[in-house]
C-alpha positions as CSV (number, residue, x, y, z in Angstrom):
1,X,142.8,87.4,114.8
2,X,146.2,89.2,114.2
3,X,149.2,89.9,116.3
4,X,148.6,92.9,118.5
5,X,151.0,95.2,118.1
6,X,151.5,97.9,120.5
7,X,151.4,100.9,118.0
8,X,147.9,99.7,117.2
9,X,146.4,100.7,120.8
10,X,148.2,103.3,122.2
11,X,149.5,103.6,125.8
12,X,148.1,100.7,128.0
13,X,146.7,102.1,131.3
14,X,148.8,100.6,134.6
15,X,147.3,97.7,136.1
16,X,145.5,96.3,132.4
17,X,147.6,93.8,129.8
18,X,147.9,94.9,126.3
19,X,145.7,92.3,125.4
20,X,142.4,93.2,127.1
21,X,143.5,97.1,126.6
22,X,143.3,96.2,123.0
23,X,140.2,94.7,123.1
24,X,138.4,97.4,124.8
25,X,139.8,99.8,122.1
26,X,139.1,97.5,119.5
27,X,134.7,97.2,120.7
28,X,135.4,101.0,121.1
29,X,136.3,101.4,117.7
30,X,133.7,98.7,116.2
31,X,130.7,100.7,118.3
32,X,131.5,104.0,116.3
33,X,132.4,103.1,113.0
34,X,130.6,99.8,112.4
35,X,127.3,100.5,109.9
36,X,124.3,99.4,111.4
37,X,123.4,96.3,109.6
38,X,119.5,96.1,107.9
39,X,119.1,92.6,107.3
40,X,118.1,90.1,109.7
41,X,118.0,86.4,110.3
42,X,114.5,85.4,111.0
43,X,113.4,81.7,112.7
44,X,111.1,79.3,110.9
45,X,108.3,79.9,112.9
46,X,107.8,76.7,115.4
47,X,104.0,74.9,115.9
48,X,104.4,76.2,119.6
49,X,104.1,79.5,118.5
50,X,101.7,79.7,115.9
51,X,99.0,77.8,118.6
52,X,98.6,81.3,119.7
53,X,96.6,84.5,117.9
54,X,98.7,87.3,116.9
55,X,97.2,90.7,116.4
56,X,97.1,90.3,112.6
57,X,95.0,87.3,113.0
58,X,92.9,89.2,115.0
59,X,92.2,91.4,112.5
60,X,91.5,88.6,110.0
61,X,88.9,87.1,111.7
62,X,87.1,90.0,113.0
63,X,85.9,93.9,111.8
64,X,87.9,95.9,114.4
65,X,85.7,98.9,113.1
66,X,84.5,100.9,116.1
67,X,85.4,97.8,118.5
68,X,87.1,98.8,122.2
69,X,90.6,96.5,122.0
70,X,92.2,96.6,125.5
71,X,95.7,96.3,125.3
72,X,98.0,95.6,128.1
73,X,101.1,97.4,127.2
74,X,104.5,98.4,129.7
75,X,104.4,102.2,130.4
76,X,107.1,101.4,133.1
77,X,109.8,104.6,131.9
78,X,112.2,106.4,134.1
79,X,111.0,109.7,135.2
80,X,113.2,112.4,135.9
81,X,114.1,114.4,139.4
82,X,110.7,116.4,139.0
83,X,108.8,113.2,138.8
84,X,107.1,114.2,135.9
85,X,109.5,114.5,132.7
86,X,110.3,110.9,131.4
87,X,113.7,110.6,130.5
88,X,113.7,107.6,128.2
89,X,110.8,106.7,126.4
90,X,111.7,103.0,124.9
91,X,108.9,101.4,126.6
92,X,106.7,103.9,124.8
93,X,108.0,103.6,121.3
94,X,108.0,99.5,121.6
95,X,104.1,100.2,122.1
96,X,103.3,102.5,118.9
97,X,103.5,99.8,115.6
98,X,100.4,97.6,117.4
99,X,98.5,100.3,118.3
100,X,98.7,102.1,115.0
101,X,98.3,98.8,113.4
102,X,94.7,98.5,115.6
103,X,93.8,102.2,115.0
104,X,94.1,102.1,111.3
105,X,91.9,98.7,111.7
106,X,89.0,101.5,113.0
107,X,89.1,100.2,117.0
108,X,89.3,101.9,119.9
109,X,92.0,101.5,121.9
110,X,92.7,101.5,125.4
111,X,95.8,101.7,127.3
112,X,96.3,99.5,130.7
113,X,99.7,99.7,132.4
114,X,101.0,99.1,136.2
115,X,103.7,101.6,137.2
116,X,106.2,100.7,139.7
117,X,104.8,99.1,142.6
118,X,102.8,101.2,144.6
119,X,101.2,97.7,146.4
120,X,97.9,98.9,146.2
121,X,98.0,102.3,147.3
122,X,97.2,105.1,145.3
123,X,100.4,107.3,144.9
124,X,99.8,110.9,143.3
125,X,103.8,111.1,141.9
126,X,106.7,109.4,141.3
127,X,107.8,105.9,139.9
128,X,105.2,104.7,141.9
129,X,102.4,106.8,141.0
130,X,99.7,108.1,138.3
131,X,100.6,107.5,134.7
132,X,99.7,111.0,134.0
133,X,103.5,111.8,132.8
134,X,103.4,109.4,129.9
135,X,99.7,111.4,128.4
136,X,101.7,113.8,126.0
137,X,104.8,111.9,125.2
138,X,102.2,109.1,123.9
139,X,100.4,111.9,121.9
140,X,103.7,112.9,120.3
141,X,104.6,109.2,119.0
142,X,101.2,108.2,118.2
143,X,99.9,111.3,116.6
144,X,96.3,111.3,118.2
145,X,94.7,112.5,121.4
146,X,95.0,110.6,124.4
147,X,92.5,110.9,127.3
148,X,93.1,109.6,130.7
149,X,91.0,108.4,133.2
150,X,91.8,108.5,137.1
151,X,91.1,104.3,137.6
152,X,91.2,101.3,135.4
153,X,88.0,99.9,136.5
154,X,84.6,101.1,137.6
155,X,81.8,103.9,136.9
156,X,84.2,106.2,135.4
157,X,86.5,103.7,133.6
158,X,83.2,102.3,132.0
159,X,81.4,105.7,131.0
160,X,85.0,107.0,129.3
161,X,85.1,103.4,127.5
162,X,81.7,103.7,126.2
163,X,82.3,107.3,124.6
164,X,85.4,106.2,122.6
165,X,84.8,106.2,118.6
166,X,87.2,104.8,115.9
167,X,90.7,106.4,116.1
168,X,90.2,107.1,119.8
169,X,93.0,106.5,122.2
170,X,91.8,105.6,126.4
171,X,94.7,105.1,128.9
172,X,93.5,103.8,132.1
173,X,95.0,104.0,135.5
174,X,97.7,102.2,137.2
175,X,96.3,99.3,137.6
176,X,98.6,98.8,141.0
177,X,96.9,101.3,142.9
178,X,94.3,98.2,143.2
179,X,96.0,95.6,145.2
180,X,94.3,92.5,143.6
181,X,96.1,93.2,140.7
182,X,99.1,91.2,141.2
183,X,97.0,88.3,142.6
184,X,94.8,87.9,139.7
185,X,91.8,88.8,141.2
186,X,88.7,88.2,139.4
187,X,87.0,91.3,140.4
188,X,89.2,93.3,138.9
189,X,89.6,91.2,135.5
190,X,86.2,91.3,135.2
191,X,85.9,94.6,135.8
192,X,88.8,95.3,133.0
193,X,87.0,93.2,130.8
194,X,83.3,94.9,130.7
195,X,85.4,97.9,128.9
196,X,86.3,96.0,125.5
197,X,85.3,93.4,123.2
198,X,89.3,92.0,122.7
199,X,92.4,91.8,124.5
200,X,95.8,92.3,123.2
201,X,98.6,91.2,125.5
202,X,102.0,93.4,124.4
203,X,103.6,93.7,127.7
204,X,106.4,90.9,127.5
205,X,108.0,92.0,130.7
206,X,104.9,90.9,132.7
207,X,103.8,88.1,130.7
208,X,105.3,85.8,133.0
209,X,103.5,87.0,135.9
210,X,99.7,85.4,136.2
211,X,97.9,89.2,137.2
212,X,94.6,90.6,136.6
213,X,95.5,92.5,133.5
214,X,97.9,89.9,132.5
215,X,96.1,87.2,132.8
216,X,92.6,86.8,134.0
217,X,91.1,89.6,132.2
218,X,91.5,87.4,129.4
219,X,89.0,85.2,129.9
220,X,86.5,88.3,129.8
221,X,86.9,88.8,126.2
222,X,85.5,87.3,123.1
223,X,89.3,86.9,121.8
224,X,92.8,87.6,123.3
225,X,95.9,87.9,121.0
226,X,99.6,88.9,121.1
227,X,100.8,92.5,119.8
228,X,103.9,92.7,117.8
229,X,106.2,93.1,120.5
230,X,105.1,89.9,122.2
231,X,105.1,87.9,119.2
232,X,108.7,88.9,118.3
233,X,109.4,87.7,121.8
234,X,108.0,84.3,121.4
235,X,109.1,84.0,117.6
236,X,113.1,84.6,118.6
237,X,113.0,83.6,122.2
238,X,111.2,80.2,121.5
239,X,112.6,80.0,118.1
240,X,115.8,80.1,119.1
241,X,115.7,77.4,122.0
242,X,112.7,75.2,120.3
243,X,114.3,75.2,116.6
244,X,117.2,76.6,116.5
245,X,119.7,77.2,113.6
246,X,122.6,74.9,114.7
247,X,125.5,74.8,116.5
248,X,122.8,76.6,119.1
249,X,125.3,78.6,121.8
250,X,124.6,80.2,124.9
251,X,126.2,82.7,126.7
252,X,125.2,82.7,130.3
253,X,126.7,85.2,132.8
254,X,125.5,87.3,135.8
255,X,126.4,87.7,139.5
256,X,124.5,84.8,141.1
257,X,124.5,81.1,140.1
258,X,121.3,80.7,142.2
259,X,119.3,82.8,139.6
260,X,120.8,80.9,136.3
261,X,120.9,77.6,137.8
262,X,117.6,76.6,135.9
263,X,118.1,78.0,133.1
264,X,121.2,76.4,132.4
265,X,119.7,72.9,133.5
266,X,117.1,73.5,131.0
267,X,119.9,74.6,128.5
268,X,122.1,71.8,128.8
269,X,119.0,69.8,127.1
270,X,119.3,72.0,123.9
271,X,122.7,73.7,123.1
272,X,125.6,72.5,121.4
273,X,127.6,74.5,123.8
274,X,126.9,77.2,126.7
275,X,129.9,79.4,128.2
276,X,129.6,80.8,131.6
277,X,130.7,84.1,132.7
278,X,129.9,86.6,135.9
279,X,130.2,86.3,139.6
280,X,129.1,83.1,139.6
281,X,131.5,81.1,138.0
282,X,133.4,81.1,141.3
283,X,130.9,78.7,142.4
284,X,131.9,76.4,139.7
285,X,135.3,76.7,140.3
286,X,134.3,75.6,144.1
287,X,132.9,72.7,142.6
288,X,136.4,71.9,141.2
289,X,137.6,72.2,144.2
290,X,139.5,75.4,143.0
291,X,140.4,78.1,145.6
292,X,138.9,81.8,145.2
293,X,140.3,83.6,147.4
294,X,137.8,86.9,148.2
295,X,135.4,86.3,144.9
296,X,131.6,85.6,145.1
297,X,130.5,82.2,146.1
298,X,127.0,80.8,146.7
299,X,128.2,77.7,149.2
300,X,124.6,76.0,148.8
301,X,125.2,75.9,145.2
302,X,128.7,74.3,145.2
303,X,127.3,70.4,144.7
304,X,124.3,72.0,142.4
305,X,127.2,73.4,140.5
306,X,129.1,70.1,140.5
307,X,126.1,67.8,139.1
308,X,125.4,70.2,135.8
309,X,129.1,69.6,135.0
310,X,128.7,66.4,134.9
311,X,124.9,66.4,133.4
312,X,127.0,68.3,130.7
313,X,129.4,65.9,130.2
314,X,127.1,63.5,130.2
315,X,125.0,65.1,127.1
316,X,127.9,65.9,125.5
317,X,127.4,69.4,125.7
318,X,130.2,71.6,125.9
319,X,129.8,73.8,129.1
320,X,132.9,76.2,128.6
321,X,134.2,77.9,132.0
322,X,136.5,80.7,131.9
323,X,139.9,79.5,132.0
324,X,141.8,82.6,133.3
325,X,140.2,86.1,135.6
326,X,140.5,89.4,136.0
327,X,141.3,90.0,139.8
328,X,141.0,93.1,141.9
329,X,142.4,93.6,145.4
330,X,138.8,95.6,146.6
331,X,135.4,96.1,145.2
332,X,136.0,99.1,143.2
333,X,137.3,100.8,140.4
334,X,140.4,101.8,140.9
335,X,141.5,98.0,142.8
336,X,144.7,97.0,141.8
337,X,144.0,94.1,138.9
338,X,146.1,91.2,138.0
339,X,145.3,88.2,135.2
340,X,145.4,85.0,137.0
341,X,144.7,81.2,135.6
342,X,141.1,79.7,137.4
343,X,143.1,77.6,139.9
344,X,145.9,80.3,140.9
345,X,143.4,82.4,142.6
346,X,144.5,82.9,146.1
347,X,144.2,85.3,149.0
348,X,142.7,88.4,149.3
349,X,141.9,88.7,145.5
350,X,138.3,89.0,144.0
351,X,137.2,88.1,140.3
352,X,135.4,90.6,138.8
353,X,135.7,90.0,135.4
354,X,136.9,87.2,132.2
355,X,140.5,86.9,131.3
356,X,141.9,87.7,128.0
357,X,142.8,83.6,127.5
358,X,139.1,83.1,128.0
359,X,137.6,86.1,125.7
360,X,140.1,84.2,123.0
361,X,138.4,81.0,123.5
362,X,135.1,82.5,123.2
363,X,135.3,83.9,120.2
364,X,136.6,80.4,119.0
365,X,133.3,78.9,120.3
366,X,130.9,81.9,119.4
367,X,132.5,81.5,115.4
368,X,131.3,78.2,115.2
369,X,127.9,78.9,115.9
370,X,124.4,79.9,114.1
371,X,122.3,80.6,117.0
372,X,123.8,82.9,120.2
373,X,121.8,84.0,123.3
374,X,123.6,86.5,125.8
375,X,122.0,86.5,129.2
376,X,124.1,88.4,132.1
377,X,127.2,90.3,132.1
378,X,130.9,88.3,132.0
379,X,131.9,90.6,135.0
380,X,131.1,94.0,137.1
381,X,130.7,96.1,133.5
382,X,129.8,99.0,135.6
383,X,132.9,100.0,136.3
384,X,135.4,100.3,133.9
385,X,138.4,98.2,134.7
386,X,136.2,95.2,134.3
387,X,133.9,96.0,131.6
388,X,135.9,93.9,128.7
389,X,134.3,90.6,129.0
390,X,131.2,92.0,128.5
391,X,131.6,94.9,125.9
392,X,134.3,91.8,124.0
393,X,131.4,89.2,124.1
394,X,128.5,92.2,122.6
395,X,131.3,92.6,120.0
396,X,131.6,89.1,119.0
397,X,127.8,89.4,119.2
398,X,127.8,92.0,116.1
399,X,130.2,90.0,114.5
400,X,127.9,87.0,114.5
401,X,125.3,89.1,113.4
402,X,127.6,90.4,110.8
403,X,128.1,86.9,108.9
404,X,124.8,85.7,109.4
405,X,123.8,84.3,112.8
406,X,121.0,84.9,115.0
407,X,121.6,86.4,117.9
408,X,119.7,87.2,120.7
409,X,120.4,89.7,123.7
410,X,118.0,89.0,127.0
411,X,118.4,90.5,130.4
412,X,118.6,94.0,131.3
413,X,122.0,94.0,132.3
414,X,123.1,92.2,128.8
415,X,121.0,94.9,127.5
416,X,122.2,97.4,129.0
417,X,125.8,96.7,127.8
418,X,125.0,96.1,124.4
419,X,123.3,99.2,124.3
420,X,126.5,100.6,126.0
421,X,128.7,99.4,123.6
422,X,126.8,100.8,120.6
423,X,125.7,97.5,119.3
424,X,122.0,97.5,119.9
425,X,121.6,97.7,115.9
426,X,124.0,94.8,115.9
427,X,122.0,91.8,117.2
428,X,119.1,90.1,116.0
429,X,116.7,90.9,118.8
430,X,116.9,92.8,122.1
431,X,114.6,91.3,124.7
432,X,112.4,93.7,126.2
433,X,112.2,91.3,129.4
434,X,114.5,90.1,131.8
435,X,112.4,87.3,133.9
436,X,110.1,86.7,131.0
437,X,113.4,86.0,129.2
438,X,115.0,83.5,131.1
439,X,111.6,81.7,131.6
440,X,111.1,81.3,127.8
441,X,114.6,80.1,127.7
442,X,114.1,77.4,130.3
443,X,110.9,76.1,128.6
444,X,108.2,77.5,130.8
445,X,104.8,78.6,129.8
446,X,103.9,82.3,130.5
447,X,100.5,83.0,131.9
448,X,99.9,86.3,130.0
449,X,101.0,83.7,126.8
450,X,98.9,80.9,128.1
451,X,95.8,83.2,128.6
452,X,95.9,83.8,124.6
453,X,93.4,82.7,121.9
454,X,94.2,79.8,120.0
455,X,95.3,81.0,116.3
């Protein structure tokens, strides 16, 4: 908000302005020394969300003591060159508050996971293969044995299920190494099913695909209700777009407009105003009839792009495009980059990231509001050069978060960049799904949410 002055930032690097130098040094700065925040803006809950049962209602209505609950959970973590050490274990920890929360309720518990895609085939190692690398790690963060079995239905699924007594921890087998998973087949859900009483969905990253485990094992089971993780999900997600804290603002961003397009239809029916970022604004800027010179453009969308402009305009929704670019002369990090207005792009220039101009007006826009959701990068974050726009927007992100707003961060690519920036502490909730995201957002019903109890 004040004058930049060149003492402040230090040398500029060739090829930046000071501006967009300064910014980068300023969400440097912020990502270090900025205290993580404990308090938190929660969402009245909205009727849509409370139709469904939630682990704690679970618990209410029924004695957990000694009962086999199968939860679906996401074991999907990187594993490192020796195909056996997992090198980040989020996925694991966003599994341990439900199934402590079950285990000190007396039930059994038992694990079911896919891992990579392996398309039906049974693949000893790798991202594709057993889950036998996530056994000890899961020991570690849940303080109990785990036993593994070599399927996840079947004689010897059945046999280990029927052993297990209070406090006991099953994890099944990938459940991809049968290729009816991902096409729902019965068999298989039914075959899931004959090894618990109750079903607890806490894989959000797959509730929006209708599978065996996801899905039609549900409808094996005496009740079916969300974990923690998945009720966050819904409570923010839906909250936010459903019943939101207004002005509601959305920041939309990403490479291609094809992927966002219904999203942002279904967005121009609730925000106040939605700001656009990413490869696919050039496609916008088509649809102005703006040249582009070498940028990213999805000809099939140019019309598409046209009609939510005016389906904007119409609502009286602010949609915000940015009104200046970073251009590059090549693909790569160290392009030559210039600032130029939207319509002065020309030649054999590509936009790979926001201007400075736009970041300004952003912030303007994101002050305003009460509710924020960040979905997609404003430009190629991955390399350096054009990082700002995105690291800037996860900045005014925290700040949000600082005075009081919700904010919400869905996407991995989003999420990755907070993260990057150091401001994962800094926002109301981190989605732990990218497609599930963006179908919440557009108002779709998930099949692993639909398959749920009623509450």
């Amino acid at each position: 908000s004040h004058r930049i002055d060149q003492s402040e930032v230090g040398p500029v690097p060739p090829n930046q302005t000071m501006f967009a130098h300064a910014l980068r040094q300023a969400a440097r700065r912020s990502a270090t020394n900025t205290p993580v925040l404990q308090t938190r803006n929660h969402f009245h809950t909205t009727s849509a969300i409370l139709e469904k049962l939630n682990v704690e209602g679970l618990a209410n209505k029924v004695d957990l003591s000694g009962k086999n609950v199968l939860m679906r959970v996401d074991l999907n973590v990187p594993l490192g060159d020796d195909d056996v050490t997992v090198t980040d274990d989020t996925r694991l920890q966003a599994i341990v508050p439900t199934t402590k929360f079950l285990l000190e309720k007396g039930a059994n518990i038992i694990l079911c996971s896919h891992f990579g895609r392996p398309k039906g085939q049974i693949v000893e190692t790798g991202k594709n293969g057993r889950l036998t690398p996530v056994v000890e790690p899961l020991k570690k963060l849940l303080g109990v044995n785990v036993k593994k079995v070599d399927d996840c239905m079947g004689e010897t699924a059945e046999a280990a299920a029927g052993e297990l007594t209070a406090g006991d921890v099953l994890l099944l087998e990938n459940t991809r190494f049968h290729a009816g998973e991902t096409k729902n087949d019965p068999t298989l859900a039914a075959g899931l099913g004959k090894l618990a009483d109750y079903f607890v969905m806490d894989a959000f990253g797959t509730a929006h695909r209708a599978h065996s485990s996801t899905a039609g094992v549900a409808e094996h089971m005496e009740l079916s209700a969300a974990g923690f993780l998945l009720d966050k999900e819904l409570k923010y997600l839906k909250g936010a777009v459903d019943e939101p804290k207004r002005p509601l603002c959305a920041i939309i961003g990403g490479a291609k407009v094809s992927t966002k397009l219904p999203v942002i239809e279904s967005l121009i029916e609730k925000c106040d105003s939605i700001l656009l970022g990413g490869g696919m604004i050039f496609t916008f800027y088509r649809a102005l009839g703006y040249e582009v010179g070498q940028s990213m453009v999805e000809e099939e969308y140019i019309e598409l792009a046209g009609k939510l402009m005016k389906q904007a305009e119409e609502k009286g929704v602010k949609l915000i495009l940015p009104p200046d670019v970073v251009l590059a002369d090549k693909f790569a990090e160290n392009a030559n980059t210039a600032i130029a207005k939207c319509d002065e792009i020309s030649g054999d220039w590509m936009g790979l990231d926001v201007g400075p101009e736009t970041l300004e007006l952003f912030k303007e826009e994101i002050g305003q509001c009460n509710t924020i959701v960040f979905n997609g990068p404003m430009g190629v974050f991955e390399m350096e050069p054009f990082a700002t726009g995105t690291i800037t927007v996860a900045e005014l992100m925290a700040e949000a978060t600082d005075r009081g707003a919700t904010t919400i961060v869905g996407g991995g690519d989003s999420v990755a960049a907070v993260n990057q920036a150091g401001l994962g502490s800094r926002v109301s909730h981190i989605s732990t799904g990218g497609g599930a995201s963006l179908e919440l957002l557009e108002g779709k019903e998930l099949p692993g949410v639909a398959a749920l109890s009623e509450a």
